[in-house]
CHARMM-style PDB file with segment names, atoms N, HN, CA, C and O in Angstrom:
ATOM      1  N   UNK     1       4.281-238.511  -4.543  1.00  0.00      PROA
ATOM      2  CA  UNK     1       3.442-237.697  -5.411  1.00  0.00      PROA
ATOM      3  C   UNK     1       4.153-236.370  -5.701  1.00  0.00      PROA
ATOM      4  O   UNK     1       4.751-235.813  -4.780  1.00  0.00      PROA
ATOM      5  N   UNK     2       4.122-235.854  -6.879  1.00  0.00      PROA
ATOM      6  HN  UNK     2       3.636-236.307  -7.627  1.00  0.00      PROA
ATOM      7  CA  UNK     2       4.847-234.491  -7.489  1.00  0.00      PROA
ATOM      8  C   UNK     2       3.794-233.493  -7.026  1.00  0.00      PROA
ATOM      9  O   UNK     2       2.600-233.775  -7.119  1.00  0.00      PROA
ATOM     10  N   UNK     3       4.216-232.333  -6.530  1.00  0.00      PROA
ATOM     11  HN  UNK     3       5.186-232.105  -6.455  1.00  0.00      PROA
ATOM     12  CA  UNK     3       3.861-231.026  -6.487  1.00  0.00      PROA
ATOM     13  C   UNK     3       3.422-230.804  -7.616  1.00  0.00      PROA
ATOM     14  O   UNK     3       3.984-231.435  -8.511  1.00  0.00      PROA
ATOM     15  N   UNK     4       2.226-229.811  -8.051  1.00  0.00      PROA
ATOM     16  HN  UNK     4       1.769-229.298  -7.324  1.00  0.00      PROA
ATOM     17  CA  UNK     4       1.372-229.710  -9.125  1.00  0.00      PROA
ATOM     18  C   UNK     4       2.357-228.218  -9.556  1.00  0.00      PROA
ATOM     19  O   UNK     4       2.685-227.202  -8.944  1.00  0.00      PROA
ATOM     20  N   UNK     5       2.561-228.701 -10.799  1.00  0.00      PROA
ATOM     21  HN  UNK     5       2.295-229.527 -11.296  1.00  0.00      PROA
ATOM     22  CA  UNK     5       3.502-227.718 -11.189  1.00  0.00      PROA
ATOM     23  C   UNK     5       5.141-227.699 -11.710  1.00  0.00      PROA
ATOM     24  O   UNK     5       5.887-226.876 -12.241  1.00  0.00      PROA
ATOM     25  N   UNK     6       5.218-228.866 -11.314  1.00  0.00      PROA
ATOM     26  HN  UNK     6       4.612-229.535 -10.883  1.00  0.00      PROA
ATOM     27  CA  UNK     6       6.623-229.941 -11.079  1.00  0.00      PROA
ATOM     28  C   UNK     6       6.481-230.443 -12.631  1.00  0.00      PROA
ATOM     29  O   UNK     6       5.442-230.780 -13.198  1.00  0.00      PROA
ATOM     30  N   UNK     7       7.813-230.400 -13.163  1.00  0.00      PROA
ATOM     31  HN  UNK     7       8.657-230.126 -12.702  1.00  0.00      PROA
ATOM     32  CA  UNK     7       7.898-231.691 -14.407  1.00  0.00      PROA
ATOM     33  C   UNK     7       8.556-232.682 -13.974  1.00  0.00      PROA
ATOM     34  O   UNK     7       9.612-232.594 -13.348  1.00  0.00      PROA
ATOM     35  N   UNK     8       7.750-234.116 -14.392  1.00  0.00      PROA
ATOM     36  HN  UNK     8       6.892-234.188 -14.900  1.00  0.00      PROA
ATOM     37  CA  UNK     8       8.490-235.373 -14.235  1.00  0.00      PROA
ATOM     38  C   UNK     8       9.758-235.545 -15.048  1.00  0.00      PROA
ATOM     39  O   UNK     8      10.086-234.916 -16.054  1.00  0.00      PROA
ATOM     40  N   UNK     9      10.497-236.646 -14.339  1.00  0.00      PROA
ATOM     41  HN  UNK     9      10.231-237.157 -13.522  1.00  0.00      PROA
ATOM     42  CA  UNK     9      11.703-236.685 -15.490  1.00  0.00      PROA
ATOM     43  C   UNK     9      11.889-236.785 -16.638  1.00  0.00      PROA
ATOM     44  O   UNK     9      12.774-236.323 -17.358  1.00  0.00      PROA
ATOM     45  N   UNK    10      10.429-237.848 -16.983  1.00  0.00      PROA
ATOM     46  HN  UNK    10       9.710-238.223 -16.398  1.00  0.00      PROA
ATOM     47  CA  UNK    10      10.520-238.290 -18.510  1.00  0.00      PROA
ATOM     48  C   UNK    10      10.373-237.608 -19.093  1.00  0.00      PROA
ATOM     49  O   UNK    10      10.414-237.813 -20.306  1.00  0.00      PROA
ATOM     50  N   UNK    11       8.806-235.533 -18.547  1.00  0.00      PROA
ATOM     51  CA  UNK    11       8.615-235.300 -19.246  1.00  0.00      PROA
ATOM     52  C   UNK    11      10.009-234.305 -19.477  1.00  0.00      PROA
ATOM     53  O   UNK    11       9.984-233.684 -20.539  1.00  0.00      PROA
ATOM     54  N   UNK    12      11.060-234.110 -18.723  1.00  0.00      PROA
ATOM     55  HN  UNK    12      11.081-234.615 -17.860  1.00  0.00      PROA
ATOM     56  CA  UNK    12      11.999-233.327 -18.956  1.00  0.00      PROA
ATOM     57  C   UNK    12      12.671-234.011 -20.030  1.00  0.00      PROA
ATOM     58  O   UNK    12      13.165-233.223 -20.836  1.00  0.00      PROA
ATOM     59  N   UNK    13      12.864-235.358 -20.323  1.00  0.00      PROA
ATOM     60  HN  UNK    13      12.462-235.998 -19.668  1.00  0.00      PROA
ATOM     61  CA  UNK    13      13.864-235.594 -21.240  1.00  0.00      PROA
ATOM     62  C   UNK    13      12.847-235.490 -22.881  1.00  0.00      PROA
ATOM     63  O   UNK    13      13.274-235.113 -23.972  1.00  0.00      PROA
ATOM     64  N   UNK    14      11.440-235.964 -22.542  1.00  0.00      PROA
ATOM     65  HN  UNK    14      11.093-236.271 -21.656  1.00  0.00      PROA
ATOM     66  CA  UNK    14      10.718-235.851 -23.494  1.00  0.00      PROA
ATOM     67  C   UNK    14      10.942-233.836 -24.121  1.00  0.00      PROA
ATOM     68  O   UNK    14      10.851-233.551 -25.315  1.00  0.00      PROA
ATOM     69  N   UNK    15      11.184-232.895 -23.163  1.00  0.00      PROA
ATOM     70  HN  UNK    15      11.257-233.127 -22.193  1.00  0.00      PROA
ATOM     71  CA  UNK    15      10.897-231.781 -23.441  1.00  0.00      PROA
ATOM     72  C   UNK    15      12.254-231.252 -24.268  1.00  0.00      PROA
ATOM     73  O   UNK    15      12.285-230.179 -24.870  1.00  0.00      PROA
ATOM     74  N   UNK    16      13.257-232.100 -24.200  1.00  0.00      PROA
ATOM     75  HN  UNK    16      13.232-232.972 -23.712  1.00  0.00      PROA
ATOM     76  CA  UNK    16      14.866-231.597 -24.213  1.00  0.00      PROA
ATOM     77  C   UNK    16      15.298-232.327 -25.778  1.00  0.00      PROA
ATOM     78  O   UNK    16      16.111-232.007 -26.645  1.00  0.00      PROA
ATOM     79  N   UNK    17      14.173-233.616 -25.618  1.00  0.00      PROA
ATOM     80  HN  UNK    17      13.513-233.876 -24.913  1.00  0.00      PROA
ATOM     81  CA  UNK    17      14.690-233.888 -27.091  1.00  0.00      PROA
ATOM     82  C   UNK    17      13.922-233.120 -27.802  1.00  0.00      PROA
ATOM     83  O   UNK    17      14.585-232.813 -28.793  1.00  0.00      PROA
ATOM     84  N   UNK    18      12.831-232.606 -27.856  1.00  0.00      PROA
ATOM     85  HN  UNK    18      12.293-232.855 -27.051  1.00  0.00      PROA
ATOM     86  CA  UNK    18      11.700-231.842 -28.634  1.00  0.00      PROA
ATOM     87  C   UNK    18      12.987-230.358 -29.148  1.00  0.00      PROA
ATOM     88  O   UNK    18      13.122-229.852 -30.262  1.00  0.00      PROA
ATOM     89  N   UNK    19      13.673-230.053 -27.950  1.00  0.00      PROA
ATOM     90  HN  UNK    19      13.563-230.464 -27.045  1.00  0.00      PROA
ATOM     91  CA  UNK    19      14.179-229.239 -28.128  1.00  0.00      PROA
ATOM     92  C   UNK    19      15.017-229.354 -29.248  1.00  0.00      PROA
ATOM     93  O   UNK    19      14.989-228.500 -30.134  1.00  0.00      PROA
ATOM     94  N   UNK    20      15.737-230.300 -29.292  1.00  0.00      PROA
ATOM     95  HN  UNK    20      15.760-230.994 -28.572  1.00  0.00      PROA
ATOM     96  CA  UNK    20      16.666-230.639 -30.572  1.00  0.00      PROA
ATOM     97  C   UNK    20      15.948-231.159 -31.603  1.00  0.00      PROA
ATOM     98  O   UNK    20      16.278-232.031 -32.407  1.00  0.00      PROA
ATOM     99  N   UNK    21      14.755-230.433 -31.487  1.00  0.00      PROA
ATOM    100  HN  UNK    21      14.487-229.725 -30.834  1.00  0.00      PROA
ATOM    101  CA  UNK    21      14.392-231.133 -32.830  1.00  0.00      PROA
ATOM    102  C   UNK    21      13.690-232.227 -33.436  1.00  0.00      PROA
ATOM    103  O   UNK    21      13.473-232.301 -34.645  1.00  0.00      PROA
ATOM    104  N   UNK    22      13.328-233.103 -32.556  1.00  0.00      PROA
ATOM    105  HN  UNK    22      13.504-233.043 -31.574  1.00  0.00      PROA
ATOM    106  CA  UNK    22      12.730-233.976 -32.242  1.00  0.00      PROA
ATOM    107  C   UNK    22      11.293-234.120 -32.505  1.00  0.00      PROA
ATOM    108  O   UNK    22      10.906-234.661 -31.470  1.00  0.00      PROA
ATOM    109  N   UNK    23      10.340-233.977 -33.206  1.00  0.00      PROA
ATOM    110  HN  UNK    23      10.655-233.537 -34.048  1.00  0.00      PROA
ATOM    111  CA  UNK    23       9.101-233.266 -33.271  1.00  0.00      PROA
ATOM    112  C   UNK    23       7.943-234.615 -32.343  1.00  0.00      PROA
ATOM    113  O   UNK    23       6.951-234.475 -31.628  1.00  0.00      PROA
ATOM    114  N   UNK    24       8.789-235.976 -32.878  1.00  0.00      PROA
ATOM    115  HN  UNK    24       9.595-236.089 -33.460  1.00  0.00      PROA
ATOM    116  CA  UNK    24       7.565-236.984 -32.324  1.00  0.00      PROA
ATOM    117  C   UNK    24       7.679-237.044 -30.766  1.00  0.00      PROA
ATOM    118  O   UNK    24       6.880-237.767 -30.171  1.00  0.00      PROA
ATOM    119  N   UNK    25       8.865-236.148 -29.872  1.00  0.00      PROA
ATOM    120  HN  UNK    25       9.514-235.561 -30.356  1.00  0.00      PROA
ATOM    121  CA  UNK    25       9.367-236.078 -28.537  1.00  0.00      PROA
ATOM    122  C   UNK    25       7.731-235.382 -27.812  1.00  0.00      PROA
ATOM    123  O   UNK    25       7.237-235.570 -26.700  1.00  0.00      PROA
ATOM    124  N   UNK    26       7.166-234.429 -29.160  1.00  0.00      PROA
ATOM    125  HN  UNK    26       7.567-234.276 -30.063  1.00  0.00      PROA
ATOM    126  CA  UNK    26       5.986-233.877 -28.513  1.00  0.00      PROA
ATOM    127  C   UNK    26       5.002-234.586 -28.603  1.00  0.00      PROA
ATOM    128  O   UNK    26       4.032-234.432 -27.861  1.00  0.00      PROA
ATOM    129  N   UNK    27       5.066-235.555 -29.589  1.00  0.00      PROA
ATOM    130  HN  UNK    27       5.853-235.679 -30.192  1.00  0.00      PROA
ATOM    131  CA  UNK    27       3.821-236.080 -29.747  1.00  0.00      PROA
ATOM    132  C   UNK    27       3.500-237.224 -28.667  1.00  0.00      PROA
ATOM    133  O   UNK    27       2.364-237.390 -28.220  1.00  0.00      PROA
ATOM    134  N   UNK    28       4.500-237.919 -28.327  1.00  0.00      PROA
ATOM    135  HN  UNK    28       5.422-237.785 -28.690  1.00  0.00      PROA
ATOM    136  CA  UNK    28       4.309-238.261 -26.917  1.00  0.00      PROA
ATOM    137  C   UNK    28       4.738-237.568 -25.469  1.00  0.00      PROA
ATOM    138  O   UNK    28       4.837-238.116 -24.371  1.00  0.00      PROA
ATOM    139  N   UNK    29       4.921-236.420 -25.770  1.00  0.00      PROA
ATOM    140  HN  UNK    29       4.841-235.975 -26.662  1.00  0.00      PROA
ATOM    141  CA  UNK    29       4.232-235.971 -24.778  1.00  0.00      PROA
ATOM    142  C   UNK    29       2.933-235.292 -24.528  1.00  0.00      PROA
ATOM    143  O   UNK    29       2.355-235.070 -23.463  1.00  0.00      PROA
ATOM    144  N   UNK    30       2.604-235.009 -25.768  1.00  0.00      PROA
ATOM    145  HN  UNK    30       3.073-235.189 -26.633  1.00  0.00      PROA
ATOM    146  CA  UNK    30       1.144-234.564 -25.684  1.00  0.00      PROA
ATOM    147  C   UNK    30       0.098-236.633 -25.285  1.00  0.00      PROA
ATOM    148  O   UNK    30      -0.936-236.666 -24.617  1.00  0.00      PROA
ATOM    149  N   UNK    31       0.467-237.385 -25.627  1.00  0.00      PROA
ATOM    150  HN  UNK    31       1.307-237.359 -26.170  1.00  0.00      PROA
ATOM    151  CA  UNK    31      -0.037-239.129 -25.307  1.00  0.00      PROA
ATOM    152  C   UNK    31      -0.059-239.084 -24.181  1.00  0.00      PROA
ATOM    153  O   UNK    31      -1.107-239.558 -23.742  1.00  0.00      PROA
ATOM    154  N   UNK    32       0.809-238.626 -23.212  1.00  0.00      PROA
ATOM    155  HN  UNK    32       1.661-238.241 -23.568  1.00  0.00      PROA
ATOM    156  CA  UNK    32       0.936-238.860 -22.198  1.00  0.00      PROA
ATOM    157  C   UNK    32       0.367-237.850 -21.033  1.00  0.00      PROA
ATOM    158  O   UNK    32       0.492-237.927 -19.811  1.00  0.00      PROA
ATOM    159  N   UNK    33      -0.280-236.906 -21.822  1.00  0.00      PROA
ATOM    160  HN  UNK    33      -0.381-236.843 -22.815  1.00  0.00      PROA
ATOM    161  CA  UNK    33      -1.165-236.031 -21.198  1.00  0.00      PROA
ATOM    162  C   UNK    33      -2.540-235.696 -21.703  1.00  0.00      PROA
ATOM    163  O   UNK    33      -3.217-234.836 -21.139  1.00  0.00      PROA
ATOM    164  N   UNK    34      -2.915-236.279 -22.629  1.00  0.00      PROA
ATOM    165  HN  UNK    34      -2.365-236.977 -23.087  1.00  0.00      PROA
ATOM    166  CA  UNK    34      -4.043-235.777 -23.004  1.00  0.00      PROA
ATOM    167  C   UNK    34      -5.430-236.114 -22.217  1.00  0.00      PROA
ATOM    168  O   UNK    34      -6.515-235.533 -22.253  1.00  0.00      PROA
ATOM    169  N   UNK    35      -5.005-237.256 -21.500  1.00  0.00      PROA
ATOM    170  HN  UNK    35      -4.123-237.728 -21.471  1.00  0.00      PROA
ATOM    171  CA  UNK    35      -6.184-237.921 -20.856  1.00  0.00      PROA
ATOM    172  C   UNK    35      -6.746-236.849 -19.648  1.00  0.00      PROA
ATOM    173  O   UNK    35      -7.860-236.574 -19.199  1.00  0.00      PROA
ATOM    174  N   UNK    36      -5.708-236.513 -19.445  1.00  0.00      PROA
ATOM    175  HN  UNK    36      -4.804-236.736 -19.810  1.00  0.00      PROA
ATOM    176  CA  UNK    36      -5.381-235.952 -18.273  1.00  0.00      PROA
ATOM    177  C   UNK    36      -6.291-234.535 -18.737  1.00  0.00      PROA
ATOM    178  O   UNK    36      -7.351-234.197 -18.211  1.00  0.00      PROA
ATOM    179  N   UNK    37      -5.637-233.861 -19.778  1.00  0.00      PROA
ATOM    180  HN  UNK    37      -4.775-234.135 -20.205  1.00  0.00      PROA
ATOM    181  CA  UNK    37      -6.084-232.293 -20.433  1.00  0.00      PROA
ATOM    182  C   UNK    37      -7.488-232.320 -20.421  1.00  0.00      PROA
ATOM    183  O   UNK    37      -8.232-231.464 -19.941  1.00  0.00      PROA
ATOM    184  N   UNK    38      -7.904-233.732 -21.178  1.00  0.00      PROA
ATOM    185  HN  UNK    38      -7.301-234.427 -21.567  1.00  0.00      PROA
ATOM    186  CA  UNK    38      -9.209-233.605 -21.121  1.00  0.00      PROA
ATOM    187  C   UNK    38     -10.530-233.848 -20.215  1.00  0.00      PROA
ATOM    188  O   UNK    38     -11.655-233.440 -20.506  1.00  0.00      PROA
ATOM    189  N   UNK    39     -10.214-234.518 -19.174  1.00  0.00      PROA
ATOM    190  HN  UNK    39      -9.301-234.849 -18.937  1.00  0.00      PROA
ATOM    191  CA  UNK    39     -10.744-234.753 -18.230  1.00  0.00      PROA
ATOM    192  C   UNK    39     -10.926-233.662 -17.581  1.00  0.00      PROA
ATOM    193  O   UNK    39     -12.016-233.502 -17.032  1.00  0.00      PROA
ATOM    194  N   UNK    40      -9.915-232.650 -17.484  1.00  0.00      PROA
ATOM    195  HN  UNK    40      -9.029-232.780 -17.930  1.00  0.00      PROA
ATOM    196  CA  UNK    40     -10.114-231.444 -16.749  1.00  0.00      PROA
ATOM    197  C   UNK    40     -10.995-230.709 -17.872  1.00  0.00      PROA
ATOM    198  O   UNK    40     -11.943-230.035 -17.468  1.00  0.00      PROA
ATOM    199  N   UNK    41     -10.789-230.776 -19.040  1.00  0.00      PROA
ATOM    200  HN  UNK    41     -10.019-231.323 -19.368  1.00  0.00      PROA
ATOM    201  CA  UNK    41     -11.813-229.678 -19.793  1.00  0.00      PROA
ATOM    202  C   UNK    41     -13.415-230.270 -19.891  1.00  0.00      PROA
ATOM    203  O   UNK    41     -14.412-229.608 -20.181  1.00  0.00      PROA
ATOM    204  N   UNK    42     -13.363-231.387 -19.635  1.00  0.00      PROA
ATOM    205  HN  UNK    42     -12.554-231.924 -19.399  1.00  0.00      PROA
ATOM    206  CA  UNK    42     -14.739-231.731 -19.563  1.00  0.00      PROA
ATOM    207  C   UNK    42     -15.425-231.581 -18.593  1.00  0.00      PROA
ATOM    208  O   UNK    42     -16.651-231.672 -18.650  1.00  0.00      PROA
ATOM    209  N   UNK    43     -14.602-231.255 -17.228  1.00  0.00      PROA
ATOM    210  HN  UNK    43     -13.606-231.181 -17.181  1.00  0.00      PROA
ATOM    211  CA  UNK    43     -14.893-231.378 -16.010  1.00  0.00      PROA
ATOM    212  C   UNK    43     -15.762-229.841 -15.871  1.00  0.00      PROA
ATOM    213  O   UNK    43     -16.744-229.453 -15.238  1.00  0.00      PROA
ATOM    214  N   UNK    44     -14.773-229.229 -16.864  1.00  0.00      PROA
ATOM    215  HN  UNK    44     -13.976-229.545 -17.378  1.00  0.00      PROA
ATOM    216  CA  UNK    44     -15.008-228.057 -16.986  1.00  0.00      PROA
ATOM    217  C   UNK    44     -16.747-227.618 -17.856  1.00  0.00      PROA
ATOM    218  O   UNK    44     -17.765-227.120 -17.377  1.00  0.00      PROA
ATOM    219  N   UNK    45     -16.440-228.055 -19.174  1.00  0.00      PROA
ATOM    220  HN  UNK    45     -15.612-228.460 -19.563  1.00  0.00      PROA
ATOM    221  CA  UNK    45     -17.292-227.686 -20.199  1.00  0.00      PROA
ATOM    222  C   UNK    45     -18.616-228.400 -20.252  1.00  0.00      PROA
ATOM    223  O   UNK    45     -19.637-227.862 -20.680  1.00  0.00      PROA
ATOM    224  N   UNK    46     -18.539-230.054 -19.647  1.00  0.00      PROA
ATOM    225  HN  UNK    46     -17.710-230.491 -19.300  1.00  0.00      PROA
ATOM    226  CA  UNK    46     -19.835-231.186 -20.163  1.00  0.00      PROA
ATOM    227  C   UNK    46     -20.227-231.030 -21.532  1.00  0.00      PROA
ATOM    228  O   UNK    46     -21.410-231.113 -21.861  1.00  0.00      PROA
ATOM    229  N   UNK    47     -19.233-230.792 -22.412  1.00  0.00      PROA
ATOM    230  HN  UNK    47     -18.272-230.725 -22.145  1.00  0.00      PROA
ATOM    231  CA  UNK    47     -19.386-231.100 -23.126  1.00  0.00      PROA
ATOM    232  C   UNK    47     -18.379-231.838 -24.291  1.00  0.00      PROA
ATOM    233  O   UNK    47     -17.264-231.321 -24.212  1.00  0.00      PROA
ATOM    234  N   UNK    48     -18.444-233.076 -25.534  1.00  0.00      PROA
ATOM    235  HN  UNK    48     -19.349-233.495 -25.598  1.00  0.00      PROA
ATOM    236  CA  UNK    48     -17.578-233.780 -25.581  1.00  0.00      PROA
ATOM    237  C   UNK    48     -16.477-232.626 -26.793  1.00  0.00      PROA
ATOM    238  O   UNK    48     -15.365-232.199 -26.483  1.00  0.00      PROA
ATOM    239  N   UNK    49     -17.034-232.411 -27.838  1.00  0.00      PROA
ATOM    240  HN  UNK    49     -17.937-232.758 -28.090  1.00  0.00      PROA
ATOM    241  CA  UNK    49     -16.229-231.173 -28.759  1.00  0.00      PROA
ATOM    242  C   UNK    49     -16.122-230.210 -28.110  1.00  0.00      PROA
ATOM    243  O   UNK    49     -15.264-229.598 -28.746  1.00  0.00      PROA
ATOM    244  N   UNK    50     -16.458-229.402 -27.000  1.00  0.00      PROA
ATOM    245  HN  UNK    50     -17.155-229.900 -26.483  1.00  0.00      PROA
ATOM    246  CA  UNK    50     -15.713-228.208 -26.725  1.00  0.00      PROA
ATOM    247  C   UNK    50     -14.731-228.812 -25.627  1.00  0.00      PROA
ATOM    248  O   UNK    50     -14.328-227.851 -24.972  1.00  0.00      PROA
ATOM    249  N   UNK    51     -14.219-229.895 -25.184  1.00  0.00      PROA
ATOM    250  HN  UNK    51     -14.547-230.676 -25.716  1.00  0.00      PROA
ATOM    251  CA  UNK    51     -13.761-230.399 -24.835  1.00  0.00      PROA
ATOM    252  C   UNK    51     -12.606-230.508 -25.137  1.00  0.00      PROA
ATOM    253  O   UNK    51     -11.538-230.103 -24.679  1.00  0.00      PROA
ATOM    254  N   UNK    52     -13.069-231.375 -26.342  1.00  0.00      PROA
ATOM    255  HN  UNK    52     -13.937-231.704 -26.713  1.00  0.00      PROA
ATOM    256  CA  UNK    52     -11.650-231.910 -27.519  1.00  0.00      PROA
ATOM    257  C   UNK    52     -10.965-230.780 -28.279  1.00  0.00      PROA
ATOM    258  O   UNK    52      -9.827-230.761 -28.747  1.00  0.00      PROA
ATOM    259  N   UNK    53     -11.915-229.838 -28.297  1.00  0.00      PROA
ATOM    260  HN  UNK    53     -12.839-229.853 -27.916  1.00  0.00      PROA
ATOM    261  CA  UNK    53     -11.190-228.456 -28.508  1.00  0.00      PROA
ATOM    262  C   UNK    53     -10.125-228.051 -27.960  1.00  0.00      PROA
ATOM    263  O   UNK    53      -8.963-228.100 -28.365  1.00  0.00      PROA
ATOM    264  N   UNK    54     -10.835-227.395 -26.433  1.00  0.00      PROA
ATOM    265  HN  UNK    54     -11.779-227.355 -26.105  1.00  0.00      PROA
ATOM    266  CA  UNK    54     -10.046-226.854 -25.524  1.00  0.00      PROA
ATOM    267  C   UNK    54      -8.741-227.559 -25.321  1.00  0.00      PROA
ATOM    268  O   UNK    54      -7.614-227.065 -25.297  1.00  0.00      PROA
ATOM    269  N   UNK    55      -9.273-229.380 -25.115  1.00  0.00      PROA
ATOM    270  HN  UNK    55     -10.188-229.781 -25.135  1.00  0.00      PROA
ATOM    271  CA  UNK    55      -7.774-229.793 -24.940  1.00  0.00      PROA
ATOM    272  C   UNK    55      -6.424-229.517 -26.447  1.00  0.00      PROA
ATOM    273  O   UNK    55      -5.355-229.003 -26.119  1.00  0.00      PROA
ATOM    274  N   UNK    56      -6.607-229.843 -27.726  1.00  0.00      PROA
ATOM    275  HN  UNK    56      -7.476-230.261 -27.992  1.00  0.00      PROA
ATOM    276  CA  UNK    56      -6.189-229.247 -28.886  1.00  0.00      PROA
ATOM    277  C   UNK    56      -5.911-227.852 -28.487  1.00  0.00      PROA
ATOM    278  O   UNK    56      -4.775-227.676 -28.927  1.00  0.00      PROA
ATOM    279  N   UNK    57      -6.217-226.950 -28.014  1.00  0.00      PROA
ATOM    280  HN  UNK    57      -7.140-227.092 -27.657  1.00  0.00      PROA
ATOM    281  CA  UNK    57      -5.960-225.587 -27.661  1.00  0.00      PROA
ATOM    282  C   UNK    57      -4.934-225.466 -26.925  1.00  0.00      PROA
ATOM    283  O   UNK    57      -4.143-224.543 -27.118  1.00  0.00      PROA
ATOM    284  N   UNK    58      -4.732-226.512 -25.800  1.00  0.00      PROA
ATOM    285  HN  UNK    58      -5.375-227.262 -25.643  1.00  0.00      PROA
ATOM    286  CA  UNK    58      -3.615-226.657 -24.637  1.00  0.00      PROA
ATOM    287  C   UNK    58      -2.808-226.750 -25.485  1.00  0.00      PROA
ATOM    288  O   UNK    58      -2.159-225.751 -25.798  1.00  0.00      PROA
ATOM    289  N   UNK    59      -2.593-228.019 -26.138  1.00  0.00      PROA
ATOM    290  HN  UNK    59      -3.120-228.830 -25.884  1.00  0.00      PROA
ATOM    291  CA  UNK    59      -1.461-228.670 -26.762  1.00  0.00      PROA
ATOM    292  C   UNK    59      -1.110-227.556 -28.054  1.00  0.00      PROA
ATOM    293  O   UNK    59      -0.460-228.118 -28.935  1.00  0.00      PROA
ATOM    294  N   UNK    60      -1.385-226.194 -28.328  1.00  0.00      PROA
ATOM    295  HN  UNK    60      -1.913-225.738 -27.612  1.00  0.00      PROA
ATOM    296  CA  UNK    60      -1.398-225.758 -29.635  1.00  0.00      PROA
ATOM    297  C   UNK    60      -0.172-224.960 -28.867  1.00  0.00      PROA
ATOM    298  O   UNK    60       1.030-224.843 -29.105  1.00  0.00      PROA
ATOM    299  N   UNK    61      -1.109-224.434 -27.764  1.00  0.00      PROA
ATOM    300  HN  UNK    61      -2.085-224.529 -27.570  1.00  0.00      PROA
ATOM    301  CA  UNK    61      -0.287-223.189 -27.018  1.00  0.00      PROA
ATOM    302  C   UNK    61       0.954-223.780 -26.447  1.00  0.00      PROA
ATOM    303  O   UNK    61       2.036-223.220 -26.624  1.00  0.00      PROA
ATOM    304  N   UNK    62       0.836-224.990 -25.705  1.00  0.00      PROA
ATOM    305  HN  UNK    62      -0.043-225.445 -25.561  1.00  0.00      PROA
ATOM    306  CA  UNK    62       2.048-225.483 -25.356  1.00  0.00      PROA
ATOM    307  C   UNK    62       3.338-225.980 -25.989  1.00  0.00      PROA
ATOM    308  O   UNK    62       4.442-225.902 -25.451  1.00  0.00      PROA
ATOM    309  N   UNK    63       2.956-226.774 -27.816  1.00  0.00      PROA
ATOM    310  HN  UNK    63       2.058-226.838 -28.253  1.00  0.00      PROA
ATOM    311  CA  UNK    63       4.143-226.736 -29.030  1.00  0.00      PROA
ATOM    312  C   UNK    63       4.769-225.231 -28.745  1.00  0.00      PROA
ATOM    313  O   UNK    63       5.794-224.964 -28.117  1.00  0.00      PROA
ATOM    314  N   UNK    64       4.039-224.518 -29.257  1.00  0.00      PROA
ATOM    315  HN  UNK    64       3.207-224.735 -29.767  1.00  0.00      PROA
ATOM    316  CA  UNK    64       4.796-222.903 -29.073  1.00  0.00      PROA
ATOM    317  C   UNK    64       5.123-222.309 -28.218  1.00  0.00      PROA
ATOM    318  O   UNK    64       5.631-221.237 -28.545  1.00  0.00      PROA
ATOM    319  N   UNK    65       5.061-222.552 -26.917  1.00  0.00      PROA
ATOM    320  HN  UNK    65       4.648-223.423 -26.651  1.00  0.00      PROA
ATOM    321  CA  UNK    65       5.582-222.133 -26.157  1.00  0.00      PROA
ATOM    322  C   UNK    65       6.664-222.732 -25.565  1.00  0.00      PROA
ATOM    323  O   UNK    65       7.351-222.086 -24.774  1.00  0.00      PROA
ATOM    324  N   UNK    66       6.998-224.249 -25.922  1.00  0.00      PROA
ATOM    325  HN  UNK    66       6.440-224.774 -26.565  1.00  0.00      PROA
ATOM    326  CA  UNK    66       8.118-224.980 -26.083  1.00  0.00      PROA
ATOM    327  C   UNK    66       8.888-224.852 -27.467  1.00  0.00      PROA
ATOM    328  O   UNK    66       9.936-225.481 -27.611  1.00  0.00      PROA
ATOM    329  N   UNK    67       8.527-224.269 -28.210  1.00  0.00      PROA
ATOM    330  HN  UNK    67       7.675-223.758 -28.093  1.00  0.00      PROA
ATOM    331  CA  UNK    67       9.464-224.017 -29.740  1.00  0.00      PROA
ATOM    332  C   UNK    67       9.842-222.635 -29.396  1.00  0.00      PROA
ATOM    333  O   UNK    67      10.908-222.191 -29.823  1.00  0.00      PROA
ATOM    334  N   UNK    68       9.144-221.989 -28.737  1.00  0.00      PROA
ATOM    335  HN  UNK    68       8.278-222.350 -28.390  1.00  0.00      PROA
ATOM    336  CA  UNK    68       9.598-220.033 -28.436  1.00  0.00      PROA
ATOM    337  C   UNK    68      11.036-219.966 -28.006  1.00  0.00      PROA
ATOM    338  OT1 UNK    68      11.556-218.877 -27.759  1.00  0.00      PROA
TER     339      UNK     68
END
């Protein structure tokens, strides 16, 4: 099990092609986390749109902060 905080390998190579440019490199990596994003925001909110929000919010902040 990974330390919370840790990137897996794939998502490192997923993060490295994004880097070059790659734009669909994010889009599965956002696939491969969303289940995940949202489960915690629902866990959070109980509710299903501020949910789907918040998770869309992760993934907004996280493109840009991987394009920065």
């Amino acid at each position: 099990m990974r330390e919370a905080g840790t990137v897996s390998e794939e998502d490192q190579v997923l993060i490295a092609r994004f880097h070059r440019g790659e734009e669909e490199a994010f889009d599965r990596l956002m696939a491969r986390h969303m289940d995940k994003v949202f489960a915690l925001a629902w866990g959070v909110l109980r509710n299903r749109e501020d949910a789907l929000d918040a998770s869309q919010d992760v993934f907004i902040k996280l493109h840009g902060a991987l394009a920065g």
